[in-house]
VOVEXTI-967049 format. One record per residue (C-alpha): residue in three letters; residue number from 1; x, y, z; chain. Coordinates in steps of 0.5 Angstrom, whole numbers, m for minus. Layout:
<pts>
@code->ALA&pos->NUM&px->X&py->Y&pz->Z&unit->A
...
</pts>
This chain:
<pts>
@code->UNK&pos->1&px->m51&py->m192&pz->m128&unit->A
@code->UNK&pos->2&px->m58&py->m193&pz->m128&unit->A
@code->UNK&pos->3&px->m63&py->m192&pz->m134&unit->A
@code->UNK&pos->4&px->m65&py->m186&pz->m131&unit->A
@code->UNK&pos->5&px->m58&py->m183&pz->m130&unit->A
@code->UNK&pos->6&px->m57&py->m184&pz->m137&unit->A
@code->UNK&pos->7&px->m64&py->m180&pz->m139&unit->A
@code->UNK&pos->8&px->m61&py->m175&pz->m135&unit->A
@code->UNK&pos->9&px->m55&py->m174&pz->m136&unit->A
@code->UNK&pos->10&px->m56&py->m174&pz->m144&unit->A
@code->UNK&pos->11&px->m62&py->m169&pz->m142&unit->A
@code->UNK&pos->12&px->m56&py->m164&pz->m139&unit->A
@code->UNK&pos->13&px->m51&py->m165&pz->m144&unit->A
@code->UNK&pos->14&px->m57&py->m163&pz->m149&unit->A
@code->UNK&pos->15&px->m58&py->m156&pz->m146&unit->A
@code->UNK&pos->16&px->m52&py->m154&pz->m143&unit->A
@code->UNK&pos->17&px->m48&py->m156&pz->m151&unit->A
@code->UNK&pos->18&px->m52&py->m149&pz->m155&unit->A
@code->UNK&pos->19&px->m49&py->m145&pz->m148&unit->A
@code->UNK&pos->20&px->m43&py->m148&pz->m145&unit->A
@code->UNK&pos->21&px->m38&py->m150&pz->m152&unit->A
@code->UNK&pos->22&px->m34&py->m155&pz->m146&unit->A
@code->UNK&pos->23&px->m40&py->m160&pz->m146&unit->A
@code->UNK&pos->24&px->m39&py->m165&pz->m152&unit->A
@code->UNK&pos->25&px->m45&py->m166&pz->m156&unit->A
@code->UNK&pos->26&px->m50&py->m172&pz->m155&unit->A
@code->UNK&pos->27&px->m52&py->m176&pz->m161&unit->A
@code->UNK&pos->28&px->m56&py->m180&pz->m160&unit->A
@code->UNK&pos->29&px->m60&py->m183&pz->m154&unit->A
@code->UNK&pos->30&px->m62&py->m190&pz->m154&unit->A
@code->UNK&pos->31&px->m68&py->m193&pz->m150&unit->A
@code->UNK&pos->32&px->m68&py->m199&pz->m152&unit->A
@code->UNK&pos->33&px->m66&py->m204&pz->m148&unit->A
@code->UNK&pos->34&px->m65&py->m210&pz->m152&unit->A
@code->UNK&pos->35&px->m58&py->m207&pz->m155&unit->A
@code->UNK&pos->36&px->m55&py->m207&pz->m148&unit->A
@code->UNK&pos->37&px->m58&py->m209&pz->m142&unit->A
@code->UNK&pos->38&px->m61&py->m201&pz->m141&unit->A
@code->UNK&pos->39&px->m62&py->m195&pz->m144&unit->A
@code->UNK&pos->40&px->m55&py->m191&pz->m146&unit->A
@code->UNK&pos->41&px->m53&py->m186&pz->m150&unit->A
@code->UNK&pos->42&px->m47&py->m184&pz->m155&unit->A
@code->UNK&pos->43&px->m43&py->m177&pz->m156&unit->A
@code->UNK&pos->44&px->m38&py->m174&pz->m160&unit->A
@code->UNK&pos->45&px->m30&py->m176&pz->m158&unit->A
@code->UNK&pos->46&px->m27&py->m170&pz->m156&unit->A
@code->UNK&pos->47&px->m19&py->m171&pz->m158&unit->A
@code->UNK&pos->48&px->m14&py->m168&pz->m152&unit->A
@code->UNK&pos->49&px->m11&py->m171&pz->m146&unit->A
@code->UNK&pos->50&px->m15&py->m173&pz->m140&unit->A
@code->UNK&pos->51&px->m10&py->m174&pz->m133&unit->A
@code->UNK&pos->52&px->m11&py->m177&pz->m127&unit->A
@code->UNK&pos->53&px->m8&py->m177&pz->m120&unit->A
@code->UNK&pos->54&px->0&py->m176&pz->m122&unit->A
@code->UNK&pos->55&px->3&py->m172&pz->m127&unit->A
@code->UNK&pos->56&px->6&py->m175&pz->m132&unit->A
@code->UNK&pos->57&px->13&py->m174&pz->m135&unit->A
@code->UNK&pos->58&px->14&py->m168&pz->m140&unit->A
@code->UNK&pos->59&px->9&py->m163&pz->m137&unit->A
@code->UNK&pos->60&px->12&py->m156&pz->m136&unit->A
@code->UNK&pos->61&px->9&py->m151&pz->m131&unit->A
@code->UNK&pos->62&px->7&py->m147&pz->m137&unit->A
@code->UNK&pos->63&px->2&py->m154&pz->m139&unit->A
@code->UNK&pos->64&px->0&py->m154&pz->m131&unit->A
@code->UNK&pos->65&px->m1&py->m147&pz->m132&unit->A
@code->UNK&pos->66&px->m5&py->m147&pz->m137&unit->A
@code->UNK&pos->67&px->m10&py->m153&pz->m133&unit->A
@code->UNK&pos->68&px->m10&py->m150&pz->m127&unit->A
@code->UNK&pos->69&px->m13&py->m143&pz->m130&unit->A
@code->UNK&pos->70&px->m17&py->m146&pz->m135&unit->A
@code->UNK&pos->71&px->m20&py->m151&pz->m131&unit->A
@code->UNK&pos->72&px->m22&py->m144&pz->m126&unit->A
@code->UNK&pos->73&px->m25&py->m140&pz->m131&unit->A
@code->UNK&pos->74&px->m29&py->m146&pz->m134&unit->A
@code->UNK&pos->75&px->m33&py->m147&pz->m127&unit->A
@code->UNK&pos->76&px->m33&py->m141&pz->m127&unit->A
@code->UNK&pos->77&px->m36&py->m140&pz->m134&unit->A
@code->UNK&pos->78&px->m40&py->m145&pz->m132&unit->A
@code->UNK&pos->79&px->m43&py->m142&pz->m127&unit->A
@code->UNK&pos->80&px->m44&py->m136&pz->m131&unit->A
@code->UNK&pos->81&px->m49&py->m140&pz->m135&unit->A
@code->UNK&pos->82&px->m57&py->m138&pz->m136&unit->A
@code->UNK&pos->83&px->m59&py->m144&pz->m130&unit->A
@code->UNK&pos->84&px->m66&py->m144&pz->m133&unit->A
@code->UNK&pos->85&px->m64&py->m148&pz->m140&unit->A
@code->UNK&pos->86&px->m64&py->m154&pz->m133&unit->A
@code->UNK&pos->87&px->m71&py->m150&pz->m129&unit->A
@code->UNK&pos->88&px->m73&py->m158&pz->m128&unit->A
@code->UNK&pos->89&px->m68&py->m159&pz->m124&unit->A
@code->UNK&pos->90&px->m69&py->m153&pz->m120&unit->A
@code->UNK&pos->91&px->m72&py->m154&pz->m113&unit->A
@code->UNK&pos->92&px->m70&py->m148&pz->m110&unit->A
@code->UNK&pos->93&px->m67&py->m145&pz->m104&unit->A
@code->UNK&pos->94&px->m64&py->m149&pz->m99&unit->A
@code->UNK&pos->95&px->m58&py->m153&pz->m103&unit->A
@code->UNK&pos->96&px->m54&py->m154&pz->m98&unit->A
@code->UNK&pos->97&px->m58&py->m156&pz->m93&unit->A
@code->UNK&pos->98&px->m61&py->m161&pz->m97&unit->A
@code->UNK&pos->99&px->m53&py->m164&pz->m99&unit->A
@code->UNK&pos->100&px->m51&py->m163&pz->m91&unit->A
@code->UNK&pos->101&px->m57&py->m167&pz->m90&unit->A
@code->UNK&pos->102&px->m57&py->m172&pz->m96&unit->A
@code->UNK&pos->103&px->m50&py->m174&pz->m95&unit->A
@code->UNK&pos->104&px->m51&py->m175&pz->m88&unit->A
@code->UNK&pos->105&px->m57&py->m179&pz->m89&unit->A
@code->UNK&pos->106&px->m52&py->m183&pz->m94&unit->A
@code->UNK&pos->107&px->m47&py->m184&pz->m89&unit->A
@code->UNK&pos->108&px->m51&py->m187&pz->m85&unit->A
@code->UNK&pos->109&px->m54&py->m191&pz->m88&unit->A
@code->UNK&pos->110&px->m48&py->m194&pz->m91&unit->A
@code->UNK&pos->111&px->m44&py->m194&pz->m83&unit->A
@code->UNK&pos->112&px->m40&py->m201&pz->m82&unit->A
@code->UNK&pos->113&px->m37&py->m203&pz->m75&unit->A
@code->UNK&pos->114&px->m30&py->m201&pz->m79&unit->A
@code->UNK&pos->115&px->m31&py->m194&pz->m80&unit->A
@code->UNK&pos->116&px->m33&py->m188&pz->m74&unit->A
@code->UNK&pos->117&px->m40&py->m186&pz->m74&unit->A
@code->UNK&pos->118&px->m38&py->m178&pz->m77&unit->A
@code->UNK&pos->119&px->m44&py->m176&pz->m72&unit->A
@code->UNK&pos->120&px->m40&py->m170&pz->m69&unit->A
@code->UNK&pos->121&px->m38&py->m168&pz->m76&unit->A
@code->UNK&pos->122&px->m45&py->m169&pz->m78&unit->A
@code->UNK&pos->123&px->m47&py->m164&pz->m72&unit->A
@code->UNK&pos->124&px->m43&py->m159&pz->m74&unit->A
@code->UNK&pos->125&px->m44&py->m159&pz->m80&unit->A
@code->UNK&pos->126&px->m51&py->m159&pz->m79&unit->A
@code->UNK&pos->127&px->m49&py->m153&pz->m74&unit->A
@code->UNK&pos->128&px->m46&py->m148&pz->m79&unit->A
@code->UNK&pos->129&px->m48&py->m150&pz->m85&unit->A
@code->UNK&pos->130&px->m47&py->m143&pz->m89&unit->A
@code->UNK&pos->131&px->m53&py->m140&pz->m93&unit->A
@code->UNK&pos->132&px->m54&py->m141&pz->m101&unit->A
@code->UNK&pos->133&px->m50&py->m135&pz->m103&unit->A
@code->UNK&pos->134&px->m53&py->m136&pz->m111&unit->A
@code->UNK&pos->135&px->m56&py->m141&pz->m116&unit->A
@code->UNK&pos->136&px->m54&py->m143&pz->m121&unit->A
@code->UNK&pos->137&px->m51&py->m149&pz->m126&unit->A
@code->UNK&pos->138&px->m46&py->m153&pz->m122&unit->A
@code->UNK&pos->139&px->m42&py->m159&pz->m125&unit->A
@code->UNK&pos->140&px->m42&py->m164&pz->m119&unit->A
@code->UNK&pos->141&px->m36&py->m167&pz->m120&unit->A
@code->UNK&pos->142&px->m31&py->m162&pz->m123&unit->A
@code->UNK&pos->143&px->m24&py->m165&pz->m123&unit->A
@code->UNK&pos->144&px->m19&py->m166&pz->m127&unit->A
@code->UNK&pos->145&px->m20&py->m173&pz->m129&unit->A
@code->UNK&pos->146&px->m26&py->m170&pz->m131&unit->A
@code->UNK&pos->147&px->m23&py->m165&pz->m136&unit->A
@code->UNK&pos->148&px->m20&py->m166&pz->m144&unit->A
@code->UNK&pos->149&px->m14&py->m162&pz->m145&unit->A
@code->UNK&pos->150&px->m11&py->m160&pz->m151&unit->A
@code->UNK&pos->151&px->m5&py->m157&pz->m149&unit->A
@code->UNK&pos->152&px->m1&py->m156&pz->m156&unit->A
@code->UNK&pos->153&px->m8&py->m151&pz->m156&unit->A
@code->UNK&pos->154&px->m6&py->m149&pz->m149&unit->A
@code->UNK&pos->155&px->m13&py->m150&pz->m148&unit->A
@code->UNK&pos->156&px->m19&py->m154&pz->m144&unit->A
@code->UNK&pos->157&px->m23&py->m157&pz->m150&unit->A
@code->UNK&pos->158&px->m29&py->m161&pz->m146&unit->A
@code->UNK&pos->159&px->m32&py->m163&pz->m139&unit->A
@code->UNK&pos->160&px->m35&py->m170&pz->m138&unit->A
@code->UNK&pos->161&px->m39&py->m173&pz->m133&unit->A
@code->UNK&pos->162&px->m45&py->m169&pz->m132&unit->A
@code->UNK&pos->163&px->m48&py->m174&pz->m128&unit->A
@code->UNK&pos->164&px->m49&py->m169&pz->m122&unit->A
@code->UNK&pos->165&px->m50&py->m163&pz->m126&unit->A
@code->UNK&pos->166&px->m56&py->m159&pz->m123&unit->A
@code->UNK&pos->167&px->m58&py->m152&pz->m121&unit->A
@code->UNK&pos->168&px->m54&py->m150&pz->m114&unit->A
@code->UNK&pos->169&px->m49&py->m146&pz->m110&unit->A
@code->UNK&pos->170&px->m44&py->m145&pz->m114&unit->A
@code->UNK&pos->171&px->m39&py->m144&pz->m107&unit->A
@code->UNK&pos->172&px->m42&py->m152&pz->m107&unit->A
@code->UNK&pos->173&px->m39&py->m153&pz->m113&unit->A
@code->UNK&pos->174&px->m32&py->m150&pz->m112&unit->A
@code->UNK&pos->175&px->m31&py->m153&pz->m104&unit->A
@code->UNK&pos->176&px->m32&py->m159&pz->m108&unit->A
@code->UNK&pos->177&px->m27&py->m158&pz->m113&unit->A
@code->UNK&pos->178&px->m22&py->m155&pz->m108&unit->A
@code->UNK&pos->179&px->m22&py->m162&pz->m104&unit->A
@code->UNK&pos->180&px->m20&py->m166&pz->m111&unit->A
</pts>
């Protein structure tokens, strides 16, 4: 991850600790690049489990209840958050028109001769892109590989990669969430 990223994402996780408790706390942030090559920073370890694509043996459906549940009452707890703790990252109305763009921009650019153009899903997209429906503080990436678990707590206990954290529409967010 870029050095900027790195600046950035310790940025969040400092503002976001004192008013979201799922956020682990940053320690350090290092600049200097003659310790590893580029600027890094160091959290606390958040103790729990953290799942990928399949279940694993063993768990019940209360444990998958629990995970189900606590990873939609943390977005939505996250979405409850004073978005002015990130004001610098605020660039006001039109989120999705900046996504639908941004990401059309990015597909193209990166078009190989193996891959369909995506033009007429671009389009539409384009066409019926809703309007924000709110602003406030969005995850970016909220998936259960993102996730720390403690399920004898029966409890979501911390959330990584705040890397694409930023103020936006909260139903961004969630539709993103929902396609993982």
């Amino acid at each position: 991850i870029p050095s900027h990223d790195m600046k950035r994402e310790f940025l969040i996780q400092s503002r976001l600790k004192p008013v979201y408790d799922l956020v682990p706390q940053v320690i350090a942030l290092c600049e200097d690049h003659s310790v590893i090559g580029s600027d890094f920073y160091v959290m606390e370890r958040i103790t729990g489990e953290i799942f990928r694509r399949d279940v694993p043996e063993g768990l019940t459906k209360e444990d998958i209840s629990v995970m189900a549940t606590s990873m939609v009452s943390g977005l939505a707890e996250l979405h409850s958050v004073d978005a002015s703790v990130l004001a610098e990252l605020n660039k006001g109305p039109g989120y999705v028109t900046r996504q639908v763009e941004g990401w059309s921009k990015r597909y193209r650019n990166a078009l190989t001769d193996d891959v369909p153009d995506g033009e007429v899903v671009m389009r539409w997209l384009e066409s019926n892109k809703p309007e924000d429906v709110a602003s406030c503080i969005i995850h970016g990436d909220w998936r259960i590989d993102n996730m720390v678990f403690d399920l004898k707590k029966k409890s979501l206990v911390g959330v990584l990669s705040w890397e694409l954290a930023t103020v936006g529409d909260p139903l961004m967010d969630l539709g993103s969430a929902l396609a993982y």
